[in-house]
C-alpha positions, 0 to 999 in steps of 0.5 A: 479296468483289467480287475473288472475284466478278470472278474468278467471272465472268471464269472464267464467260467463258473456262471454255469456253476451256480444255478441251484436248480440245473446240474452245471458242467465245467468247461461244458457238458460235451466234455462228459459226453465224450467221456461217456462215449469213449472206451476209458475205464473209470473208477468210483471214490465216493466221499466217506458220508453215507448221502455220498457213498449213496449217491456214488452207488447210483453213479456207479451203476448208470456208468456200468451200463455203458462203460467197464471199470478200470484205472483209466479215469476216476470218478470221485462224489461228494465235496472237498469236505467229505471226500480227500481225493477231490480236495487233493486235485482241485486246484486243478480245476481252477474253480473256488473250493465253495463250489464243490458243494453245488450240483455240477459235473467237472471234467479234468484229463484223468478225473472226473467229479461229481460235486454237491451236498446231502441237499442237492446232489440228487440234481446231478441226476440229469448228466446221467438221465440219457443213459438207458440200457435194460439188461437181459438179467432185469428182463427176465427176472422182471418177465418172470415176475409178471408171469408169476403175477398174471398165473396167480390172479387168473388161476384164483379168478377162475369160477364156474358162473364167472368170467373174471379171468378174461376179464383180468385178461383184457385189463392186462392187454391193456396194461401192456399197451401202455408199457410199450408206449414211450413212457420215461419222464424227467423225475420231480425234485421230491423225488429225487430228493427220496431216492437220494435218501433211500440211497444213504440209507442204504450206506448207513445213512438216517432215512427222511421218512420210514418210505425211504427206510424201506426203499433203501433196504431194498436198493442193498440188493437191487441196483439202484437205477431208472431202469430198475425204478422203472420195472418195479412201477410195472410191477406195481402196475399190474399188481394193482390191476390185479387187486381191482378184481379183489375189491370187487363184490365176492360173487362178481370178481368181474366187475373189477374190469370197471374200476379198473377202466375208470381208473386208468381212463382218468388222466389224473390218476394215470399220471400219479400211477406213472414212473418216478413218482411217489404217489405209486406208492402210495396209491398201491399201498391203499389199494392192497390194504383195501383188498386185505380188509375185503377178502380176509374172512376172520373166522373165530377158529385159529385161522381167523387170527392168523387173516387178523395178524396178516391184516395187522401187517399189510396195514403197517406196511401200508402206513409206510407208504401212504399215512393216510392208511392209517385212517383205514383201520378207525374206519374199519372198526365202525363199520365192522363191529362185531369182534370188539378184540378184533377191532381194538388190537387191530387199532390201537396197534396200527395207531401206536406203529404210527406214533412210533414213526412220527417220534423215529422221524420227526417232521414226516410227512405224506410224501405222496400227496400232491395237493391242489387249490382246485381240488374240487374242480379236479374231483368234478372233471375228472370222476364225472361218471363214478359220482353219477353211478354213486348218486344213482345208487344212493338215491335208487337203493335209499334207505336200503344201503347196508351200514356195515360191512365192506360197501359201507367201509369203502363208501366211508373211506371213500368219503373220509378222502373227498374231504381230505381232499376238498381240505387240501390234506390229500391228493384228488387222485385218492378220491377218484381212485376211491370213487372208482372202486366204489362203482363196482359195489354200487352196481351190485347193491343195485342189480337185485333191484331191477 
């Protein structure tokens, strides 16, 4: 009787420990909050692996928000494998060794450990998720940014027959609506799981994916926070905002205000735009790529082969992002036929950077893509007007719709995405973006004729 009592009672202690799915606390969570509201200093010792330096970073910078360092209470991430510190003071803990390699936040006097391994210490996200303070530096530095972005875009829309500034105007008003409304979100497990890998790579780790690789340069000279995540998604966001007005037809860069409303009026591709979530990535990376090809003129002089080379280079950059932006340049070469050089070295150097990141990592995978059984469904619900503008053009324009040239190339990609997505292969969300910007070039082959 009094050995089942004893287990009864240590299962009592370390059942909070042993979910794999929820970050656990010993003795409690009111124990690391008080922690986290007190005035003691800390000081971080991460485990000597890349995933736990990396994670200790993150660590470090969420308590610098709210706490100062010093000597008064230590903070040590990672397991008694990789870290010596933890493994010294855990019998203190009272706690089985196994269990420092599950997620799980232990409050001790003068110590305090931050436990998991390369697979899940990204769940220990949640004991930090409350900490939120936007400092003045990111402000203005993320302030100047959008100035920087908005001068650019209404300087270059500005043209004497056109009103396509205001236009970007009215879809930046909008756009800073959405940013002042409540927008934080509790991030997905995959990505979570990306920003981990990201930060170990910035510690010298091996990146999961060529996306992580570059996120992971990045993060070793910007703090890797939510705060910061979720500023470079505005960033993003009115970046986007912009590019619709480049996607439009040449002579009628107002036109974008309408892709840009059928967008953001979708709820399924809004919610792919929002923070902490790999499909920004993805989706901006089709976007740009797609406004490169659209305003690149490819001149035969010298400068032809710089647009040529720069195109190369968005596109590579894309692929990073978003794979299935490797699609984009066998497109291109059937609907852009006339330079045949052009074509084969944009090609066949687009598809050799991808054979490269498959043997650099192996088992990649889009990591944007969030596929649905009903992706027909979606598709129908969601772009209900764009696929009727689409069909009227169609049918209204007949046989007298181009075969080449930009609104041919969207047209086939646009395509090329619904079935993928009808597959199960990609995202809804990529063919209703798709479809949106599509209505822009429909209504232009259509207007002349009316």
């Amino acid at each position: 009787m009094r050995r089942v009592l004893t287990v009864f009672i240590l299962l009592l202690f370390i059942s909070p420990l042993v979910s794999a799915d929820r970050v656990s606390y010993y003795p409690d969570r009111q124990s690391f909050s008080l922690f986290l509201h007190s005035s003691a200093t800390f000081h971080i010792v991460p485990g000597d692996e890349p995933w736990a330096r990396g994670w200790a970073k993150y660590v470090d910078a969420k308590l610098s928000e709210v706490k100062s360092h010093g000597d008064d209470v230590l903070v040590l991430v990672g397991n008694v494998d990789n870290n010596p510190d933890m493994a010294r003071v855990w019998n203190r803990t009272g706690l089985p060794p196994s269990l420092s390699f599950r997620p799980s936040v232990v409050v001790l006097n003068d110590t305090i450990l931050i436990t998991g391994s390369e697979n899940n210490i990204y769940i220990t996200w949640e004991a930090f998720s409350d900490i939120w303070r936007l400092s003045r530096a990111s402000m203005i530095v993320f302030g100047a940014v959008i100035i920087l972005i908005f001068t650019i875009f209404f300087l270059r829309l500005r043209e004497p027959s056109s009103h396509a500034e205001w236009s970007f105007v009215a879809s930046v008003s909008a756009i800073f609506v959405w940013l002042l409304l409540p927008s934080k979100v509790a991030p997905s497990d995959k990505f979570l799981r990306f920003f981990g890998s990201a930060l170990a790579f910035s510690e010298g780790g091996n990146p999961n994916s060529p996306s992580a690789m570059v996120v992971g340069y990045i993060f070793r000279y910007l703090t890797p926070t939510d705060e910061t995540i979720w500023l470079i998604h505005w960033v993003l966001i009115f970046l986007v905002t912009g590019l619709f007005f480049y996607i439009a037809p040449r002579r009628q860069r107002e036109l974008g205000f309408i892709s840009f409303g059928l967008v953001f009026a979708t709820p399924l591709v809004r919610n792919a735009f929002g923070p902490m979530t790999l499909s920004t990535l993805g989706l901006t990376a089709l976007v740009l790529v797609l406004a490169a090809i659209f305003n690149f003129t490819f001149l035969p002089e010298s400068s032809g082969l710089l647009q040529t080379l720069a195109l190369i280079g968005v596109t590579l950059l894309g692929i990073v992002f978003n794979p299935f932006v490797t699609l984009l340049p066998l497109v291109f070469v059937l609907t852009f036929p006339k330079r045949p050089l052009r074509n084969l070295s944009y090609l066949m150097i687009s598809l050799a950077f991808v054979a490269y990141l498959y043997i650099r990592f192996p088992g990649w995978v889009p990591e944007n893509v969030h596929v649905s059984l009903n992706c027909l469904t979606e598709i129908l619900k969601e772009s209900i007007l764009p696929l009727v503008t689409v069909t009227y053009a169609v049918l209204h324009v007949g046989s007298g719709i181009r075969r080449r040239g930009p609104t041919a190339f969207l047209f086939a990609v646009t395509l090329t995405f619904v079935v993928l997505s009808l597959a199960g292969l990609s995202s809804p969300a990529y063919s209703i973006l798709l479809l949106s910007l599509l209505v822009p070039r429909t209504l232009h082959s259509i207007i002349p004729q009316t």
